[in-house]
C-alpha positions as CSV (number, residue, x, y, z in Angstrom):
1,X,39.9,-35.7,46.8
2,X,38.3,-35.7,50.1
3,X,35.6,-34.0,52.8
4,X,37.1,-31.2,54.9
5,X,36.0,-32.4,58.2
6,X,33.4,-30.0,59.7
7,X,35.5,-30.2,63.1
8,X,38.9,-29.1,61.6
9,X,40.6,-26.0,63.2
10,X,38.0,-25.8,65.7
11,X,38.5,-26.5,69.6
12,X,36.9,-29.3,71.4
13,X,35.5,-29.0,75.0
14,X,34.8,-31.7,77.4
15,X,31.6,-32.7,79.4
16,X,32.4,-29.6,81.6
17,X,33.3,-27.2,79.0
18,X,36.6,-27.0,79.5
19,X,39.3,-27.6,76.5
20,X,39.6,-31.1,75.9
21,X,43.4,-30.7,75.7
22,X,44.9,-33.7,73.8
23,X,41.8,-35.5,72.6
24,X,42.3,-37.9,70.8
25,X,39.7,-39.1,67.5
26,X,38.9,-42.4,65.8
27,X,37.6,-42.8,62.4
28,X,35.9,-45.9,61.1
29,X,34.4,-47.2,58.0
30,X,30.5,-46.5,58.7
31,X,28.9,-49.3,60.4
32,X,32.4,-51.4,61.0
33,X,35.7,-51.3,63.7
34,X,37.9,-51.0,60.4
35,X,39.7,-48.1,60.5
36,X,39.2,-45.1,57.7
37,X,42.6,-43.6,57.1
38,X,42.2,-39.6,56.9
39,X,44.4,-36.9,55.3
40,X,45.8,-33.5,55.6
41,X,45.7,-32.5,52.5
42,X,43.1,-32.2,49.7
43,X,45.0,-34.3,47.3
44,X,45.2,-37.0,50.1
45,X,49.3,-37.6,50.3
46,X,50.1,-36.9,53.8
47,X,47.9,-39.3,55.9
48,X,47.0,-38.8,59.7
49,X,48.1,-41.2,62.2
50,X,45.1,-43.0,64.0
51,X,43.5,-41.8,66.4
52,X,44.2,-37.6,65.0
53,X,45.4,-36.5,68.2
54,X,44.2,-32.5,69.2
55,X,46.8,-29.6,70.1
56,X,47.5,-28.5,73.6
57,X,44.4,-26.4,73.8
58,X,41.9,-29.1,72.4
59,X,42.0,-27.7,68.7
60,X,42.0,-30.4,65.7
61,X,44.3,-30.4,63.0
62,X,42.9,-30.1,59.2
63,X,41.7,-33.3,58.2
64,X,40.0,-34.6,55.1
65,X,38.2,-37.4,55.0
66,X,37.7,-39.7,52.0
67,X,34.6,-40.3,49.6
68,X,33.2,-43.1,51.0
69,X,29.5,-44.0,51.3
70,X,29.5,-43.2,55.4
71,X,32.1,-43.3,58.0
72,X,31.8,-43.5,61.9
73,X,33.6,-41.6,64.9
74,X,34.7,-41.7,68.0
75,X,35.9,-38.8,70.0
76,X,37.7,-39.4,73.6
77,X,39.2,-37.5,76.0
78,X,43.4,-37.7,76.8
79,X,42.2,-40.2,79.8
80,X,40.2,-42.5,77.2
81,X,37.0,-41.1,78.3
82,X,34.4,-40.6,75.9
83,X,32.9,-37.2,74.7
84,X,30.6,-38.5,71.6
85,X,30.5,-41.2,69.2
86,X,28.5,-40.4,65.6
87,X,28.2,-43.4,63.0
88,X,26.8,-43.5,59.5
89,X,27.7,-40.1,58.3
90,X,27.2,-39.8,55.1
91,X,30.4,-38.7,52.7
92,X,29.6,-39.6,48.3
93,X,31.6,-39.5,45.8
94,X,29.7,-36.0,44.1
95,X,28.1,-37.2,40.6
96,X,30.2,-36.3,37.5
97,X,27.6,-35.5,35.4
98,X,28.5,-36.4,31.7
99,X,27.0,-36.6,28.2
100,X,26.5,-35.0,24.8
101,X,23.6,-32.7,24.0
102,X,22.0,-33.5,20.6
103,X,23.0,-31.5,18.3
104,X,18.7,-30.3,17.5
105,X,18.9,-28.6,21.0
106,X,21.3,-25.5,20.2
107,X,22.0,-23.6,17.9
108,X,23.3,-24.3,14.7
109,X,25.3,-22.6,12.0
110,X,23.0,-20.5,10.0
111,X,20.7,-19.6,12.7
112,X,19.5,-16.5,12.9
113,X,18.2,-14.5,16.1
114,X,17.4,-10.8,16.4
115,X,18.4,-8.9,19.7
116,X,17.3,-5.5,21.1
117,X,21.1,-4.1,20.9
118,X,23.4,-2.3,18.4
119,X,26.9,-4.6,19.0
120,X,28.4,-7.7,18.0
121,X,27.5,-10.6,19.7
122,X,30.2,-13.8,20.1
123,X,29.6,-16.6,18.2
124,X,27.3,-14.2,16.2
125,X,28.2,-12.2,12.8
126,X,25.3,-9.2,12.2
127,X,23.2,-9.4,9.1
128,X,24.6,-6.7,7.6
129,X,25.0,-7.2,4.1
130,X,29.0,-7.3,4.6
131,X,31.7,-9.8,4.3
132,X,33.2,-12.9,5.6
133,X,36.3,-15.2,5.2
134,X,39.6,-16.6,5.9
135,X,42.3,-14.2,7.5
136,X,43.2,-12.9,4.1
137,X,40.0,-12.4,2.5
138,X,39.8,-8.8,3.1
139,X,36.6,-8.8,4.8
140,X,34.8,-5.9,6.8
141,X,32.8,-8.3,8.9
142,X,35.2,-11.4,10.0
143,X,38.9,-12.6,8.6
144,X,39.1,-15.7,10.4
145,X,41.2,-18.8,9.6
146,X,39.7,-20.7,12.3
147,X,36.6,-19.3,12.6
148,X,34.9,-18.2,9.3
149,X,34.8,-21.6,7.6
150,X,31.3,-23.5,8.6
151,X,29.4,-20.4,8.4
152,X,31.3,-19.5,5.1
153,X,30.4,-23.3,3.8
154,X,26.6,-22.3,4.9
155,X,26.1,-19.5,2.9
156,X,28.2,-20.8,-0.1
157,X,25.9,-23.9,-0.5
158,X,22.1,-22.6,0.4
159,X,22.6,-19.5,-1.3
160,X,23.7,-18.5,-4.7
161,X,25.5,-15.8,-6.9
162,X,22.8,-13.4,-6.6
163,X,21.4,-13.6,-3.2
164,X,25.2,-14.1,-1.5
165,X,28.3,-13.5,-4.2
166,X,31.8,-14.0,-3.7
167,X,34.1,-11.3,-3.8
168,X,37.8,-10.9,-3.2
169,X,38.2,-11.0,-6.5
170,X,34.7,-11.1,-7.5
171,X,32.9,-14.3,-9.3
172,X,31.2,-17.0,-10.0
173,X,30.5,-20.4,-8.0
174,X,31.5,-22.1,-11.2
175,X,35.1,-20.9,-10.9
176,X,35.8,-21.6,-7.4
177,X,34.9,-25.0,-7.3
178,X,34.0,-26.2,-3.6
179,X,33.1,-24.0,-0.4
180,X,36.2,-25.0,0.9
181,X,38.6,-24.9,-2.2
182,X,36.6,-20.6,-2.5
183,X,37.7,-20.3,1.6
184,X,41.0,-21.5,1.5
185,X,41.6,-19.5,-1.6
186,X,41.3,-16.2,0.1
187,X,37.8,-15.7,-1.5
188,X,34.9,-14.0,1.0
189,X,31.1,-13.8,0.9
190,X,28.2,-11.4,1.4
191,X,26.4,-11.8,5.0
192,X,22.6,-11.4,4.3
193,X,21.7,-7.8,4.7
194,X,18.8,-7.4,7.4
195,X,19.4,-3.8,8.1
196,X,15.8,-2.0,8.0
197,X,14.4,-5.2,6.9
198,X,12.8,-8.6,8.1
199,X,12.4,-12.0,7.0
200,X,9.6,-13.8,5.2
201,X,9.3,-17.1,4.1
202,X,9.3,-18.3,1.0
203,X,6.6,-18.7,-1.2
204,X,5.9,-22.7,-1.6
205,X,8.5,-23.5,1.6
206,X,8.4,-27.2,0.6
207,X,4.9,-27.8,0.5
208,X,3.3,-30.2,-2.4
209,X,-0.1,-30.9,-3.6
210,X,-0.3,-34.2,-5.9
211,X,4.2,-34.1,-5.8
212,X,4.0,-30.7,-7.5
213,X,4.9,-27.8,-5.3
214,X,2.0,-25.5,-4.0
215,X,2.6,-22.5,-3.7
216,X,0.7,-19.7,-1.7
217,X,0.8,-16.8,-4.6
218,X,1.9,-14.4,-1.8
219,X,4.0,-12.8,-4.3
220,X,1.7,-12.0,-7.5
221,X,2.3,-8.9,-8.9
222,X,5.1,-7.6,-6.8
223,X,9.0,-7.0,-8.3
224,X,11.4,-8.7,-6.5
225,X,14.7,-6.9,-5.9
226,X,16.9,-10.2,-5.9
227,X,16.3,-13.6,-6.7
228,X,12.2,-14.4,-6.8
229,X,9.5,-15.9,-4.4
230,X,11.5,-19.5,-4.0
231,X,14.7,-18.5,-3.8
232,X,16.4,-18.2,-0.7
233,X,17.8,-15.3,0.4
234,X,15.9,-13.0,-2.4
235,X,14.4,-9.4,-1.3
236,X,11.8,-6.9,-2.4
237,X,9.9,-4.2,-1.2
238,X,10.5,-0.8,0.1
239,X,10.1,0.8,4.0
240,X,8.5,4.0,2.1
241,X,6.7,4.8,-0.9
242,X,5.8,7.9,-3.3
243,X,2.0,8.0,-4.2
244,X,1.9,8.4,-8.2
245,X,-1.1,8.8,-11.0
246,X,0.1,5.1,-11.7
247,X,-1.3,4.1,-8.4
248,X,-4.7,5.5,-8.7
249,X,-7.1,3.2,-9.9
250,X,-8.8,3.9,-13.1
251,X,-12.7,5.2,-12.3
252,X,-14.8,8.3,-12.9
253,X,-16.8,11.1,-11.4
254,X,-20.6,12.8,-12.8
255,X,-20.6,16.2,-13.2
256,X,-23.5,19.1,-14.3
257,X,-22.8,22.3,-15.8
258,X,-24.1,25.3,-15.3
259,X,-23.6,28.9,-16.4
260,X,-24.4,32.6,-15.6
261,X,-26.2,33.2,-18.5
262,X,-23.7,34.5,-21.1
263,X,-22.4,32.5,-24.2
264,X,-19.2,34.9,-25.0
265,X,-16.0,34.2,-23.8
266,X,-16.0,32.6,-20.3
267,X,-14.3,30.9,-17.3
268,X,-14.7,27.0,-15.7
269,X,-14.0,26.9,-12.0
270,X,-13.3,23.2,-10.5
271,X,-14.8,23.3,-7.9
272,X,-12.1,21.5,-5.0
273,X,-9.0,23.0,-7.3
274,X,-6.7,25.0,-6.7
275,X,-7.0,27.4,-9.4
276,X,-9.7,29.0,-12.2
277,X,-8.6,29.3,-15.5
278,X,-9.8,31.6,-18.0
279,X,-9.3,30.2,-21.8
280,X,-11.0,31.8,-24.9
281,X,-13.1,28.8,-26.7
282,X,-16.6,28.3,-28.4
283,X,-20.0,26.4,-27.7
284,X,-21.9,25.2,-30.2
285,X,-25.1,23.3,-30.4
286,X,-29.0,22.9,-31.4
287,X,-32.3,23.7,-28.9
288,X,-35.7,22.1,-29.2
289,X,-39.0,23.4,-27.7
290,X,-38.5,20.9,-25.3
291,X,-35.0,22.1,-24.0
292,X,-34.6,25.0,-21.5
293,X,-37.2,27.7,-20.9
294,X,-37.1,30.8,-23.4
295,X,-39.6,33.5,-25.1
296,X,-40.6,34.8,-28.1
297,X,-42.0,38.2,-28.7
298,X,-44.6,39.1,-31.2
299,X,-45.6,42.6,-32.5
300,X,-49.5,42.8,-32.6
301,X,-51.7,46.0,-32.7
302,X,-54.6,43.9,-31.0
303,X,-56.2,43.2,-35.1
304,X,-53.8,43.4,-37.1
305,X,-50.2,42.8,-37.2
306,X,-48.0,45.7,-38.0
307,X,-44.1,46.4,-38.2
308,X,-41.9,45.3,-37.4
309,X,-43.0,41.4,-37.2
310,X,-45.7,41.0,-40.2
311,X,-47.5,44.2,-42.2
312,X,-50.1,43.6,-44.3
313,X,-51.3,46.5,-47.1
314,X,-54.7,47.5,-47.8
315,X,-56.2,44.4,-46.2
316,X,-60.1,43.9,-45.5
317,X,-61.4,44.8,-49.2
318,X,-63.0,43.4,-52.3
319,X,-61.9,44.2,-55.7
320,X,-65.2,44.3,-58.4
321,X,-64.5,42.1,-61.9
322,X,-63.0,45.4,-63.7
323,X,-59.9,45.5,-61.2
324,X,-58.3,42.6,-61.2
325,X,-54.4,44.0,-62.3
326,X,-53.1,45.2,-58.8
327,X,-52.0,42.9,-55.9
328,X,-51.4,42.6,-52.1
329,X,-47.5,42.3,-50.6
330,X,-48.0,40.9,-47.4
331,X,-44.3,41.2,-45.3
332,X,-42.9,38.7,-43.1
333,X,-39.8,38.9,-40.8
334,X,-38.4,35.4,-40.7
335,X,-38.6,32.3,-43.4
336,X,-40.9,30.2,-41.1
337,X,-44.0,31.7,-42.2
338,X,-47.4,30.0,-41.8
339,X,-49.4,30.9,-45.4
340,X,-52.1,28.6,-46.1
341,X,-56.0,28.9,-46.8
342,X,-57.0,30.5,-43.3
343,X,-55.1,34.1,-43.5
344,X,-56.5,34.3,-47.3
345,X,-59.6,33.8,-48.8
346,X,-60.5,33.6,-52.7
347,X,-63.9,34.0,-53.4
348,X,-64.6,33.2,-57.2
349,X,-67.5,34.5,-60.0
350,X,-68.5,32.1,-62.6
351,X,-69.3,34.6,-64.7
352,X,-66.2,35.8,-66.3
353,X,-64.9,34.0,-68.9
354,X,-60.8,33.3,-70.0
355,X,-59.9,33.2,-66.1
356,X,-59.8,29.3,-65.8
357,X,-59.0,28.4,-61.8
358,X,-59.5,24.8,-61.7
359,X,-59.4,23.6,-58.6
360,X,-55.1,23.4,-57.2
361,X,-54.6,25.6,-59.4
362,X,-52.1,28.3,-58.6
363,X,-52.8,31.8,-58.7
364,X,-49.7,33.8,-59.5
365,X,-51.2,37.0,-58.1
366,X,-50.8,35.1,-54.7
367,X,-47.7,33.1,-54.5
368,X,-48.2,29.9,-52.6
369,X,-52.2,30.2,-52.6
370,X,-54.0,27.9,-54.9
371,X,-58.4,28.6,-56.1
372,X,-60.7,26.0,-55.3
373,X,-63.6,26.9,-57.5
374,X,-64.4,25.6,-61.2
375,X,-64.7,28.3,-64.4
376,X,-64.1,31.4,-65.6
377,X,-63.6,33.6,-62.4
378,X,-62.3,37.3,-61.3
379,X,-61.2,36.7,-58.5
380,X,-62.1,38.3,-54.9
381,X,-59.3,38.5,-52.1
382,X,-59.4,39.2,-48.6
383,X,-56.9,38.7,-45.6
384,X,-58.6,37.2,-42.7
385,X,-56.1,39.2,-40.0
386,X,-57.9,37.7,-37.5
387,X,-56.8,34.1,-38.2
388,X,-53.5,35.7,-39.5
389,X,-52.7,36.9,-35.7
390,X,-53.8,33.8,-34.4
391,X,-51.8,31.9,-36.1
392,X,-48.5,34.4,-34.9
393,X,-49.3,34.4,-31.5
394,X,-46.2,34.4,-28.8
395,X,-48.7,31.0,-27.6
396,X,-48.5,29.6,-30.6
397,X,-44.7,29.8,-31.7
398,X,-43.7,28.9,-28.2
399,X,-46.2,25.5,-28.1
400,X,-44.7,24.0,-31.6
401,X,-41.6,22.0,-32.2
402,X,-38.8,24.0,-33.9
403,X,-35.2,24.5,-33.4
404,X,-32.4,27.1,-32.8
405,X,-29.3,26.5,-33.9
406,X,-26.3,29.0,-32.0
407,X,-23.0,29.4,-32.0
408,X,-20.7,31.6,-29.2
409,X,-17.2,32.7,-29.4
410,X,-14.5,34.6,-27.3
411,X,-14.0,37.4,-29.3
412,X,-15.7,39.6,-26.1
413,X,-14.6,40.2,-23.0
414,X,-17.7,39.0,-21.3
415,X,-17.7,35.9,-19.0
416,X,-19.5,33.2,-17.4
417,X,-19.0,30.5,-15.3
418,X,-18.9,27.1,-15.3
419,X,-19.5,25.0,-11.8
420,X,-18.1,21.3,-12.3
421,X,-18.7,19.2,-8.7
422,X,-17.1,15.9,-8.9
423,X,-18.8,13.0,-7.0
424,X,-17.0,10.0,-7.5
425,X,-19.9,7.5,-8.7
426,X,-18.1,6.2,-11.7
427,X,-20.4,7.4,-13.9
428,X,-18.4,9.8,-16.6
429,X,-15.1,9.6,-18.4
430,X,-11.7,8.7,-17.7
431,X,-9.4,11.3,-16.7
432,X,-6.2,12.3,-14.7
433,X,-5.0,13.2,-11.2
434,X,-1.6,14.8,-10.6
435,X,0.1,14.2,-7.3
436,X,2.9,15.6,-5.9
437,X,6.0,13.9,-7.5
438,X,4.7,14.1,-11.1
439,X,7.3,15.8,-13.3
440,X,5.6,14.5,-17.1
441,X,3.4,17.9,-16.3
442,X,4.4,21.2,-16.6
443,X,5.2,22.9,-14.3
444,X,6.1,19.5,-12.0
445,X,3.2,19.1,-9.6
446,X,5.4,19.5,-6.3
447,X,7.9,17.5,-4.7
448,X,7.1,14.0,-3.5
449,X,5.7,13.0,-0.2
450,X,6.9,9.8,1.3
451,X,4.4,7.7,2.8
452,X,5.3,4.5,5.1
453,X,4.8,1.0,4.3
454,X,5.6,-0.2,8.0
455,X,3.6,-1.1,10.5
456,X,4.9,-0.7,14.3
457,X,8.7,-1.7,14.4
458,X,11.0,-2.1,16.9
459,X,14.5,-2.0,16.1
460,X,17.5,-3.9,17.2
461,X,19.9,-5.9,15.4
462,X,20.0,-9.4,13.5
463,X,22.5,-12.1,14.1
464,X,23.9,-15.8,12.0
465,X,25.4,-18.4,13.9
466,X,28.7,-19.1,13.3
């Protein structure tokens, strides 16, 4: 294999530009008179005769000259005259660049690589969760004698029955012996399965503290789909999710209550739902004088106090020692009634004897009204309606301690309200949401909403090496 000589096929002209008709030209080893033998073909069998002699009109024949590190020549005319003489042109051997690439620098079967297109790819198979294997293996991603096998061997060792399972018939590991006995016996295997998904490494990846592996605890409290966190090939997780009451957090909201005034029958709008409900129920409870403002209305006739609260007969008079077989009623609305020493007074007379009213003594005429003199006595009454009134005064009820006890049902048609605002300051009880997707309520709290667990994806499609 040879040079084409630039000068081949074209016409040479002599000093006066005319057609150097039957030139003749000398080639020489560069730097030397020994003679470099030139050829007319390519493949250097048909040799030129020295000098290469030029056609009737000056043109030169093809000639190739050989590889040599530099060649001279000399170019005359048909009368021996010379037109030019070039030495030390260069003419290699081109470099036949040879070698072996490690095997680190490419790819290598296994290898994975994602590509912005939706087609096969050759030397590729697509992570597609399909099949692979021999020409009979029945496969819907490759059935390939000749080309299935390393990749087949790949998966077959670093996976197992879980993450990458046999089929054609369907098995265990443990029955098929080697990768290559499982190929050559017709038997294909799942491709991983990328489609809408990504990879992620594992949860240790080889790393030790102390010789005990270390892992990261990426994983904690997630359900894997296949395998677990340090199993190659295993998947979880989902592209989209339903929000249910399981995934609220437990917490609480405070609440007041307020109401219209009525205690019958009523209804408790939420406020921030959707709906009020109406249901018949009853509050019960105790009030003291301290809880919530109310009155109490007293009768009085501005001296002494008549029907309907307290009534008092034939008050303001003295009975004289002969009259001593009548008495007083004095009438009281209610059981709480004040009766002590300052609405009566008992005035006694030593003089009559057989009426003994030792001091704490009780007088039955007046029930719950003791004497305080010594002796013999008849006995004078009075009612002091002044204190009397004083002591039932509006003032006075409403100023002491006491209680009210009340009860209130639905057996009426009237209604009050009940405003409930939920602030979120974990403050009250437990309780429930429902979202849409629950069906344990009834009627089922609307249909699901799917919410994505993705962040910005472009899609394309994931290749192994075969």
């Amino acid at each position: 294999m040879g040079t084409l000589w630039a000068r081949s096929g074209a016409i040479e002209r002599d000093n006066n530009d005319k057609q150097a008709k039957g030139a003749l030209a000398f080639f020489y080893q560069g730097g030397t008179q020994t003679p470099l033998t030139v050829y007319q073909d390519a493949e250097q069998t048909k040799a030129h005769t020295s000098p290469v002699v030029a056609s009737g009109e000056g043109r030169w024949p093809t000639v190739f000259i050989p590889y040599t590190e530099s060649y001279d020549i000399r170019v005359l005319t048909a009368l021996n005259s010379q037109l030019y003489f070039q030495q030390h042109i260069a003419n290699p051997n081109p470099v036949e660049v040879t070698g072996t690439i490690p095997t680190d620098s490419t790819l290598q079967t296994g290898d994975i690589l994602f590509q912005l297109r939706d087609s096969t790819r050759s030397g590729f198979l697509r992570c597609n969760g399909g099949t692979m294997g021999n020409n009979s293996s029945n496969s819907s991603e490759m059935n390939s004698t000749d080309l299935a096998e390393p990749l087949f061997t790949f998966l077959y060792d670093n996976l197992d029955d879980t993450t990458a399972p046999l089929g054609n018939p369907p098995g265990p590991r443990a029955s098929a012996g080697t990768a290559h006995a499982a190929f050559i016996n017709n038997r294909n295997i799942q491709l991983p399965d990328f489609r809408g998904a990504g990879p992620v490494g594992l949860d240790t990846m080889g790393r030790t503290s102390g010789g005990s592996p270390l892992p990261r605890n990426a994983f904690t409290g997630l359900t894997f789909t296949v395998g677990n966190a340090n199993k190659p090939g295993s998947s979880l997780g989902s592209n989209s999710f339903s929000l249910t009451t399981a995934n609220l957090p437990s917490h609480k909201h405070a609440f007041s209550v307020t109401s219209d005034g009525t205690s019958q029958g009523h209804t408790h709008r939420i406020l921030g739902g959707t709906v009020n409900q109406t249901v018949p129920h009853t509050h019960s409870g105790t009030t003291t004088a301290g809880q919530g403002g109310h009155t109490h209305t007293i009768v009085d006739d501005g001296t002494l106090l008549s029907s309907p609260g307290v009534t008092a007969t034939d008050s303001g008079h003295t009975h004289p020692i002969t009259d001593v077989s009548h008495s007083h009623t004095i009438q009281y609305q209610g059981t709480n009634v004040r009766n002590d020493l300052g609405q009566i007074t008992v005035t006694q007379n030593p003089s009559v004897a057989g009426a003994s009213t030792a001091p704490g003594t009780a007088l039955p005429q007046f029930t719950g009204i003791t004497g305080t003199g010594t002796g013999a006595a008849v006995i004078t009454v009075s009612l002091n309606t002044a204190l009397l009134a004083t002591h039932l005064t509006a003032a006075n009820v409403a100023g002491s301690q006491h209680l009210h006890t009340f009860t209130t049902g639905a057996a009426t048609d009237t209604t009050h309200a009940h405003d409930i605002d939920f602030q979120s300051q974990g403050m009250s009880q437990d309780h429930n949401h429902l979202v849409h997707g629950d069906t344990d309520v009834t009627p089922p709290a609307g249909s699901p909403t799917s919410l994505s667990g993705l962040g910005i994806s472009y899609l394309g499609t994931w290749y192994i090496k075969l």
